[in-house]
ZAMARGU-4260 file (C-alpha; in steps of 0.2 Angstrom, whole numbers, plus 5000, padded with zeros to 4 digits):
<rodrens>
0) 5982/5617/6237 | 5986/5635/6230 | 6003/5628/6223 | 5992/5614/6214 | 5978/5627/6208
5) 5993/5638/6202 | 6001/5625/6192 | 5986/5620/6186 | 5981/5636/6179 | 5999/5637/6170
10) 5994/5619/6162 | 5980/5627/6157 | 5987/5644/6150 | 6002/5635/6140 | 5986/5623/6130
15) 5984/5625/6110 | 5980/5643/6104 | 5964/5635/6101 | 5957/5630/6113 | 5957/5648/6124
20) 5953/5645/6141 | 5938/5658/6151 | 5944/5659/6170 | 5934/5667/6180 | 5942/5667/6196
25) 5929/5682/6205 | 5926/5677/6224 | 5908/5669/6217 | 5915/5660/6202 | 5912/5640/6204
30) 5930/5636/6204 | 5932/5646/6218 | 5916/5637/6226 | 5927/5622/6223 | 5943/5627/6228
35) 5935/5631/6245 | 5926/5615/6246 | 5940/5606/6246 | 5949/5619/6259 | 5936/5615/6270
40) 5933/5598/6269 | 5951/5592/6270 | 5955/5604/6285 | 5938/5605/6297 | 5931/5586/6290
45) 5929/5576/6308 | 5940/5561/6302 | 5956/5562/6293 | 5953/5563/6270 | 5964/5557/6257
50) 5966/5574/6250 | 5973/5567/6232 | 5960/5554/6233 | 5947/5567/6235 | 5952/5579/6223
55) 5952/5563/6209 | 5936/5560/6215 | 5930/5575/6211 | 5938/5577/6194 | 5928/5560/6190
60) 5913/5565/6197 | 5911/5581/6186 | 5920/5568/6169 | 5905/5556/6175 | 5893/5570/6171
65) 5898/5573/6152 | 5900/5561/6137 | 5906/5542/6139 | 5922/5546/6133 | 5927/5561/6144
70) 5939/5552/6159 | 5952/5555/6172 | 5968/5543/6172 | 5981/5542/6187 | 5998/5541/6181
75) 6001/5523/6181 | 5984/5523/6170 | 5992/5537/6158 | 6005/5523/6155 | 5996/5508/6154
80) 5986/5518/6139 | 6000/5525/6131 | 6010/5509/6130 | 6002/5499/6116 | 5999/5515/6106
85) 6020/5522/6108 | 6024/5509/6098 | 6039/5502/6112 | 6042/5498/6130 | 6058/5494/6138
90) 6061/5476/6144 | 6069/5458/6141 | 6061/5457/6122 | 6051/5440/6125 | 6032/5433/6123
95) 6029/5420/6135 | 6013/5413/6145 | 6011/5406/6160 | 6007/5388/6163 | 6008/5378/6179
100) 6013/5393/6185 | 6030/5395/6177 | 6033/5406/6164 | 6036/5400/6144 | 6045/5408/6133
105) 6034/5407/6116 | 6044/5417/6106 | 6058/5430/6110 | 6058/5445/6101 | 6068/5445/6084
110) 6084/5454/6086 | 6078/5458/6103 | 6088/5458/6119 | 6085/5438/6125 | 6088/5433/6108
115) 6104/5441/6106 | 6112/5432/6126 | 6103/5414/6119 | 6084/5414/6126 | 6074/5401/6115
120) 6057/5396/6114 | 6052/5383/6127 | 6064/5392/6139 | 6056/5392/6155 | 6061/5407/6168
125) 6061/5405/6187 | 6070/5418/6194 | 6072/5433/6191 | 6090/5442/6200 | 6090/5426/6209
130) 6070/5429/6215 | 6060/5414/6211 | 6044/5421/6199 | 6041/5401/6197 | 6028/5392/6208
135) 6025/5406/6220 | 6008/5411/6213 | 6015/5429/6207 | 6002/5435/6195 | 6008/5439/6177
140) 6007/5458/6181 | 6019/5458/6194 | 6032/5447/6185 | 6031/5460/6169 | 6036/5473/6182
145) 6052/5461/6188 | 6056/5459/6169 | 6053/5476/6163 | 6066/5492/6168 | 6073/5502/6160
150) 6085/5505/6142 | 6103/5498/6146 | 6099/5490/6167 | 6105/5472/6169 | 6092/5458/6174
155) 6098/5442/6178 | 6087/5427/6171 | 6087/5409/6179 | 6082/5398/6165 | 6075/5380/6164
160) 6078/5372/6146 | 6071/5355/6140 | 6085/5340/6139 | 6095/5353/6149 | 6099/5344/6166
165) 6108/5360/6173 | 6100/5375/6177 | 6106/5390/6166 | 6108/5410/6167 | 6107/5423/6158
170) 6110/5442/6160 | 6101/5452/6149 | 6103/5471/6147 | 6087/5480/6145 | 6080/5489/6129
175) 6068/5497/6118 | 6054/5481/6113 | 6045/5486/6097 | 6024/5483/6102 | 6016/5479/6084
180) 6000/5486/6080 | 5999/5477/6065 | 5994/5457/6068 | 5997/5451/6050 | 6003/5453/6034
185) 6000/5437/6021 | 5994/5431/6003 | 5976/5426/6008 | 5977/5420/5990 | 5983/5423/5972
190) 5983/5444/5971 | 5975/5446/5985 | 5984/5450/6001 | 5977/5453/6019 | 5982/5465/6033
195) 5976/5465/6050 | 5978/5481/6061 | 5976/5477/6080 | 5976/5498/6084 | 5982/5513/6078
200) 5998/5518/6087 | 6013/5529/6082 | 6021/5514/6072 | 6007/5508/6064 | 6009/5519/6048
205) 6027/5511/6045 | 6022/5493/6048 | 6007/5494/6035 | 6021/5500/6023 | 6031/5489/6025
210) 6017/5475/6025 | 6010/5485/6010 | 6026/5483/5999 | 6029/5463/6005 | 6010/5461/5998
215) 6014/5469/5983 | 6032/5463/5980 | 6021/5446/5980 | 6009/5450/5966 | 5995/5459/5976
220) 5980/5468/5966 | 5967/5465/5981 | 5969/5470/5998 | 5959/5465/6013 | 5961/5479/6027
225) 5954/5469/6043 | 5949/5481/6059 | 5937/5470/6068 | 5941/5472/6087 | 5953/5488/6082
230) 5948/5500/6094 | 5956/5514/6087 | 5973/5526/6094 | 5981/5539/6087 | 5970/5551/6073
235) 5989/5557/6063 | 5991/5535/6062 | 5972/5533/6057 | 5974/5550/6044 | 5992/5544/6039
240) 5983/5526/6034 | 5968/5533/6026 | 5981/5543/6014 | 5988/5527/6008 | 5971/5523/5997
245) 5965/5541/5993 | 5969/5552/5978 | 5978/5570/5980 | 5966/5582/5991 | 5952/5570/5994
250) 5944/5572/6011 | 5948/5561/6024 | 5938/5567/6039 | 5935/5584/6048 | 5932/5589/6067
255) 5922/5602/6074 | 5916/5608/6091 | 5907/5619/6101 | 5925/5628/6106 | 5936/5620/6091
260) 5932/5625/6071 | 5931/5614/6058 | 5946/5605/6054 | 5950/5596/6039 | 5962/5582/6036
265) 5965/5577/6016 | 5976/5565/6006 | 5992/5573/5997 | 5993/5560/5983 | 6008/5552/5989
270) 5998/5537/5994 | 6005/5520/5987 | 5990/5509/5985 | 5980/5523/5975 | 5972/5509/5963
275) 5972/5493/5970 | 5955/5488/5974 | 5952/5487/5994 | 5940/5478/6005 | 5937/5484/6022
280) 5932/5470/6038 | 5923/5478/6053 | 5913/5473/6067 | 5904/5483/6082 | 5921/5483/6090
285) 5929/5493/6077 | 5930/5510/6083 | 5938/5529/6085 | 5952/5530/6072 | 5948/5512/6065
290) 5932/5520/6061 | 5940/5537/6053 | 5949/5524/6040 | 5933/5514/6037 | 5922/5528/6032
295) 5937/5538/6023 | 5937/5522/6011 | 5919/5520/6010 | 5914/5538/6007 | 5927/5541/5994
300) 5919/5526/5985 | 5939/5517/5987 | 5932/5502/5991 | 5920/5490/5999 | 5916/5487/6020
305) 5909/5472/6024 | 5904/5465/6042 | 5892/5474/6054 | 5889/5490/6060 | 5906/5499/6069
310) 5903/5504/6089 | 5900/5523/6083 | 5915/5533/6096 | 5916/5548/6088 | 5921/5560/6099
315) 5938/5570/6099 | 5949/5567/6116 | 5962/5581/6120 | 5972/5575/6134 | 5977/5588/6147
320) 5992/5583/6158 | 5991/5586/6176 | 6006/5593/6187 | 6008/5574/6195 | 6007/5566/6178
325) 5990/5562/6179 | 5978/5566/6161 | 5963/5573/6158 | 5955/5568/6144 | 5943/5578/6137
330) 5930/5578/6124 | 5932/5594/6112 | 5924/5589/6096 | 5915/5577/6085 | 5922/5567/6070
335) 5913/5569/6053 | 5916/5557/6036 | 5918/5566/6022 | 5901/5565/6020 | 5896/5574/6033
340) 5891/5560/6045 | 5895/5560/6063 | 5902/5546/6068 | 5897/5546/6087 | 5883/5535/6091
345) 5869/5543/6104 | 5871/5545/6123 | 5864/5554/6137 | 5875/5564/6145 | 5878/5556/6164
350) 5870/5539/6161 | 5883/5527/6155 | 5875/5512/6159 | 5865/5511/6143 | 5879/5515/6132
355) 5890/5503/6139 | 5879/5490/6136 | 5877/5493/6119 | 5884/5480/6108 | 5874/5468/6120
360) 5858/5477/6115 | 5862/5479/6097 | 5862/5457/6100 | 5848/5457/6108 | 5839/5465/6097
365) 5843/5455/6081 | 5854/5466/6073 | 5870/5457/6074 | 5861/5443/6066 | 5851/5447/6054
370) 5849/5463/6041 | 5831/5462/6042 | 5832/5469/6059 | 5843/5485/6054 | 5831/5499/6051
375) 5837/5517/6046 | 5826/5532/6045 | 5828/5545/6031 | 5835/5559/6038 | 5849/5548/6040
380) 5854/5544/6022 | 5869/5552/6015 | 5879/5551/5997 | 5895/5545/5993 | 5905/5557/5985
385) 5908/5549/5970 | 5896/5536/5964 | 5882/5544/5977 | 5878/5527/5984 | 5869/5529/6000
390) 5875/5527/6018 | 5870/5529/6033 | 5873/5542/6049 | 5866/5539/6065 | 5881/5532/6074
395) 5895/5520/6068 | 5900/5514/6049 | 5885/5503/6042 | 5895/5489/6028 | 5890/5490/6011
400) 5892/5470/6013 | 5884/5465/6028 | 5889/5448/6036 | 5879/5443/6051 | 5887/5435/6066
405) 5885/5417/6068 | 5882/5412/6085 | 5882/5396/6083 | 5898/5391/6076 | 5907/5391/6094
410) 5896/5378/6107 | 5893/5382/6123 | 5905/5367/6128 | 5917/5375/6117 | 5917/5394/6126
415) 5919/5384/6143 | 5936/5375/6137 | 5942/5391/6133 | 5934/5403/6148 | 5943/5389/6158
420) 5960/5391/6148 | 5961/5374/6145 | 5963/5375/6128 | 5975/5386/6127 | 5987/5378/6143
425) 5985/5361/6134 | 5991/5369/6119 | 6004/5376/6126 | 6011/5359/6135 | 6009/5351/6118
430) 6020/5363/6108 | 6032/5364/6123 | 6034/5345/6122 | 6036/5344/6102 | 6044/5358/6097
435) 6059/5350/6091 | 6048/5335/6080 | 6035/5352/6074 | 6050/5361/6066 | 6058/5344/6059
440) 6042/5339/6050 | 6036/5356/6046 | 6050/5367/6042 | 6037/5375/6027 | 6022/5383/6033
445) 6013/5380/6017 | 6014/5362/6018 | 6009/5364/6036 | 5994/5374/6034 | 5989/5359/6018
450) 5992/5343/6028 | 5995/5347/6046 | 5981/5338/6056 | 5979/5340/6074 | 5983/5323/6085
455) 5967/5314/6090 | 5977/5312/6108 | 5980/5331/6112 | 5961/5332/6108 | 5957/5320/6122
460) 5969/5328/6133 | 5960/5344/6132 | 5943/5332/6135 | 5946/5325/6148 | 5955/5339/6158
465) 5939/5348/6154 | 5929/5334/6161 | 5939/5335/6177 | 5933/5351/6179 | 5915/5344/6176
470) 5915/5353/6159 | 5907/5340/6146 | 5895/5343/6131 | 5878/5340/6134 | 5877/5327/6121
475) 5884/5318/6108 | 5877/5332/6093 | 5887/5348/6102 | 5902/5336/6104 | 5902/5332/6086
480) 5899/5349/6084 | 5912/5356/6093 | 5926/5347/6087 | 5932/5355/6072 | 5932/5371/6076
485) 5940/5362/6089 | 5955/5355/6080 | 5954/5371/6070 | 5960/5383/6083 | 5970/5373/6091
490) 5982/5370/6074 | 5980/5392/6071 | 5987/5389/6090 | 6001/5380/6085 | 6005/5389/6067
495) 6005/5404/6081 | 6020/5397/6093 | 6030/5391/6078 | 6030/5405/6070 | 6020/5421/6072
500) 6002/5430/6072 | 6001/5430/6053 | 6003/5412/6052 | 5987/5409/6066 | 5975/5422/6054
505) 5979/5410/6038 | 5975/5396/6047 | 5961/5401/6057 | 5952/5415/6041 | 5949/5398/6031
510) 5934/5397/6042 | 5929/5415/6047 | 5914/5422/6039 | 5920/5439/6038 | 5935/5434/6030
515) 5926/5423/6016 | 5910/5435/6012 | 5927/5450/6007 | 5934/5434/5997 | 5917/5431/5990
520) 5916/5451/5987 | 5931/5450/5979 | 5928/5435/5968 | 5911/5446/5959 | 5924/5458/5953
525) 5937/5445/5948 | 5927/5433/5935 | 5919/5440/5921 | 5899/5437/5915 | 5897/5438/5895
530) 5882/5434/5884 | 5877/5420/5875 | 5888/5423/5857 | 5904/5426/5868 | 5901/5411/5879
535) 5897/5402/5863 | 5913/5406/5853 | 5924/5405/5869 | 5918/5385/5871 | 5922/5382/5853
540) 5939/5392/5850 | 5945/5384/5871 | 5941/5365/5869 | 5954/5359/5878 | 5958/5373/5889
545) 5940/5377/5895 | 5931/5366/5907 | 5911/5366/5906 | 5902/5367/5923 | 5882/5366/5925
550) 5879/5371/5943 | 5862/5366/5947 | 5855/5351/5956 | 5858/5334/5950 | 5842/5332/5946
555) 5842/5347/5934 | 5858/5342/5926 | 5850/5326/5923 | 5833/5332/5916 | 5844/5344/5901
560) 5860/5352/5899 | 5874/5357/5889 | 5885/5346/5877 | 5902/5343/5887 | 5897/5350/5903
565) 5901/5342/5922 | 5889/5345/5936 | 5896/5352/5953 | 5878/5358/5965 | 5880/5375/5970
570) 5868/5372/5983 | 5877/5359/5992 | 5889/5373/6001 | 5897/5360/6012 | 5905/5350/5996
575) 5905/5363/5981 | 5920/5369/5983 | 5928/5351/5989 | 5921/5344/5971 | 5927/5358/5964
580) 5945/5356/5969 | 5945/5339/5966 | 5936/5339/5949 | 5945/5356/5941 | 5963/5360/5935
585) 5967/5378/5939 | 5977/5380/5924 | 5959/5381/5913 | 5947/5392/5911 | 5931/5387/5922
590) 5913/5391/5910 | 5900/5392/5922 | 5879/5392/5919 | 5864/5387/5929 | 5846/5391/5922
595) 5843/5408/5922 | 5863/5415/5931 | 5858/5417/5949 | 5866/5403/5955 | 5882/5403/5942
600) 5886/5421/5949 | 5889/5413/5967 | 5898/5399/5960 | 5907/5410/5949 | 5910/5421/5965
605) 5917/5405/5977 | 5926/5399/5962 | 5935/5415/5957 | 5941/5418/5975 | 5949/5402/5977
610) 5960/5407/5959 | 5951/5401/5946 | 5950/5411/5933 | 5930/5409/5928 | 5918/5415/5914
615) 5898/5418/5920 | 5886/5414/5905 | 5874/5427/5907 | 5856/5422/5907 | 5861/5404/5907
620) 5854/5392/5900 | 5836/5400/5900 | 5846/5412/5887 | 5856/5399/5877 | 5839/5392/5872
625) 5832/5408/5867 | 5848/5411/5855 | 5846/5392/5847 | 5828/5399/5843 | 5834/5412/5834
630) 5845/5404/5825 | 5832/5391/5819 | 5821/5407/5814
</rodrens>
């Protein structure tokens, strides 16, 4: 124990200058009260004591008694954290899933270790230095820990392969496997390109640049940043990002505790998307670092948030390693935007329950759902710092946009299938069994994502397995209702396994609402709304290269409109854009009105983000009427 207590003492003494440790170590002082507790009990206690074991539980016990986010991890913990954040681990270099208890290689990792001795996709591993990993029921933890070792060790691989009747080896040597923290990088459409960021680790700056640059190498002008479900990481990853999209010595956020000044991080101008316009996606699972980005970007006034509001973890970590290689992690300050808001959401110190259930609250209690519910007192309000719009403290990022969450678009048959994994293993065998005819028939993803429809028979495959596990809709309706969002994972699903994870978020954001409310955001700023005498001489001077569109109801259209114009119904959401498509050459200009320009500016809006290019006649047709008076006078 006295070796323990003096190492720790030397941890302690060799911290940051500042954080200056107060040791009282007098024979009264609590930590000797504590040292001697532990004495006693592990050498006069009646039965035997895990002396580690108690020590631990008395490291929690006094973490458990301070903020949410103040813990104690053991040293396999210290690395289970730190592994998706250091941006590697050492191993084989291979996704892969398990189904029927075998493991599949989805993809191997490009350039990567099993790629380089001749591991594909559809490769099935049994063995593992001639130790079967297939059909035993070894759970997926344990076979990572058979597959991983470290740099430059031998592993030797018994490998299964389809139309293969022998079965083959490999040997593969060990190394570094990049970990991405950035899911996707693709044109979501014309100028505008999409980035989602899975957690901010110690690659993440490098892969945003790089995805940054393919974006823009690609015409980019608009960027969606998605950080829904991005938990956060590393603050130099989350400051380095910020930095991208901030002018020379803008604030990006500061930290300050009872024990730790004020500490301010700011851009230095060398960012590379300075100008492009930026929309920010989050959710009440965007937190910690995610959070420093989003409210760097919302409080500089660089661009728009839309989504719902962030989980509100602002609270500085300092992690203190122990002698054993165990971690302390400690709260030591607060997060503040540059406008002075504190990120952190409430708590009461010791009662954790409460906060841990607090997305479930936030459900319950209509937020999540509807904006009518969201109610912020006025001590809360705070300015941007550059167009002084108003925001919101109190815990967590509030969008400017808010988008509720539709909790309705997955059934309750649905989230079964998938709970069940069903879904997901029938995908699996699908793509295993036509990998070959997939790549021959779609070697472009492009035409894939236009045309590819999901087979009627892998659909009733996942049915009737579902059924065998006494899974079945209640009714016809939630079957009906289930089924294209349905088909429409499982072909993101698909896209995923041929491909990669940017090829499953543009198939699978055609449908989320998060994604289309930023594309709508986008689509204000991207048509153009002009009076009446530029509407007027644009429709004479463009004939032939303008198209003429009266958005109202049928029945509107019907009662008066304008010479020339076509009639495509707003208000029917489920065909607009369908009739749109259909009835609209991109290569014109689309001339848009209704009756007074409410409903023009949301066509406009859905029109624009699909890449047309639009003009929005102001006051509609209310004001075209007005300006024939006029002239009549």
């Amino acid at each position: 124990m006295n070796k323990t207590f003096a190492s720790l003492l030397l941890c302690m003494a060799s911290m940051n200058a500042h954080a200056q440790f107060r040791i009282n170590n007098s024979d009264d002082s609590p930590l000797r009260k504590l040292q001697f507790a532990e004495i006693a009990i592990s050498n006069l206690y009646v039965d035997s004591v895990d002396e580690k074991k108690l020590v631990e539980d008395g490291i929690r016990g006094m973490l458990d008694k301070l903020d949410p986010h103040s813990s104690y991890l053991t040293p396999k913990e210290v690395k289970d954290a730190n592994e998706p954040l250091a941006g590697n681990f050492e191993g084989i270099g291979v996704q892969f899933n398990l189904i029927e208890d075998t493991l599949l290689v989805i993809q191997p990792v490009t350039n990567g270790p099993s790629e380089k001795v001749g591991i594909i996709a559809g490769d099935r591993i049994i063995s593992v230095n001639d130790s079967a990993i297939a059909g035993v029921k070894m759970s997926k933890e344990e076979i990572m820990k058979r597959l991983r070792g470290p740099k430059g060790t031998k592993v030797k691989l018994g490998v299964i392969r389809q139309g293969i009747k022998d079965r083959l080896t490999f040997t593969v040597t060990r190394d570094k496997i990049p970990v991405k923290s950035v899911d996707a990088v693709y044109m979501i459409r014309p100028q505008i390109g999409y980035i989602r960021i899975g957690n901010f680790g110690a690659t993440t700056h490098q892969e945003f640049l790089a995805g940054l640059k393919t974006l823009r190498d690609q015409g980019m002008q608009y960027l969606i940043l998605d950080l829904q479900e991005n938990g956060g990481g590393y603050l130099k990853a989350a400051v380095d990002i910020a930095n991208e999209f901030l002018q020379k010595n803008d604030l990006i956020v500061y930290t300050e505790g009872r024990k730790v000044p004020r500490t301010e991080y700011k851009a230095d101008g060398s960012g590379v998307f300075r100008q492009g316009k930026v929309i920010v996606l989050v959710d009440s699972y965007t937190a910690s670092a995610a959070e420093i980005v989003t409210g760097a970007i919302q409080d500089q006034d660089r661009g728009i948030v839309v989504g719902r509001r962030t989980f509100g973890k602002g609270l500085v970590q300092r992690p203190l390693d122990l002698p054993d290689g165990s971690m302390i992690r400690l709260t030591i300050a607060h997060y503040y935007t540059p406008s002075g808001r504190c990120i952190q959401k409430p708590y009461t110190k010791g009662e954790n329950r409460d906060y841990a259930m607090d997305v479930i609250n936030r459900l319950k209690s209509g937020e999540l759902t509807n904006a009518d519910s969201i109610h912020f007192a006025d001590s809360l309000k705070y300015q941007t710092l550059r167009e002084h719009r108003t925001v919101y403290g109190g815990g967590g990022i509030m969008p400017d946009e808010y988008c509720p969450l539709d909790t309705t678009i997955y059934t309750k048959f649905h989230r079964e299938l998938a709970a069940k994994s069903i879904i997901l293993q029938q995908n699996l065998r699908y793509v295993d069994n036509h990998r070959k005819q997939l790549k021959k028939a779609w070697p472009s993803f492009a035409e894939f994502k236009e045309k590819y429809e999901v087979p009627q028979d892998l659909v009733d495959t996942i049915l009737k397995n579902g059924e065998k596990q006494n899974i079945k809709p209640k009714d016809q309706a939630e079957l009906e209702k289930t089924l294209p969002y349905l088909r429409l994972q499982l072909k993101a699903l698909i896209a995923r396994d041929i491909w990669d994870m940017s090829e499953y978020f543009s198939v699978f954001n055609e449908e989320n609402a998060m994604v289309k409310r930023a594309l709508e955001v986008i689509a204000k700023q991207a048509f153009t709304t002009i009076d009446v005498d530029k509407f007027q001489k644009t429709l004479e001077n463009c004939a032939n290269d303008c198209v003429l569109v009266d958005v109202r109801t049928p029945e509107e259209f019907n009662a008066e409109h304008l010479k020339g114009a076509i009639n495509i119904d707003v208000k029917d959401s489920l065909n607009f854009m369908k009739k749109a498509t259909d009835m609209l050459p991109k290569e014109k200009t689309i001339m848009v009105y209704c009756r007074t320009g409410h409903r023009s500016s949301m066509a406009a809006g859905k029109l624009a983000a699909e890449g047309y290019k639009v003009l929005n006649l102001k006051g509609g047709i209310t004001a075209w009427k007005e300006a024939e008076k006029e002239t009549v006078k």
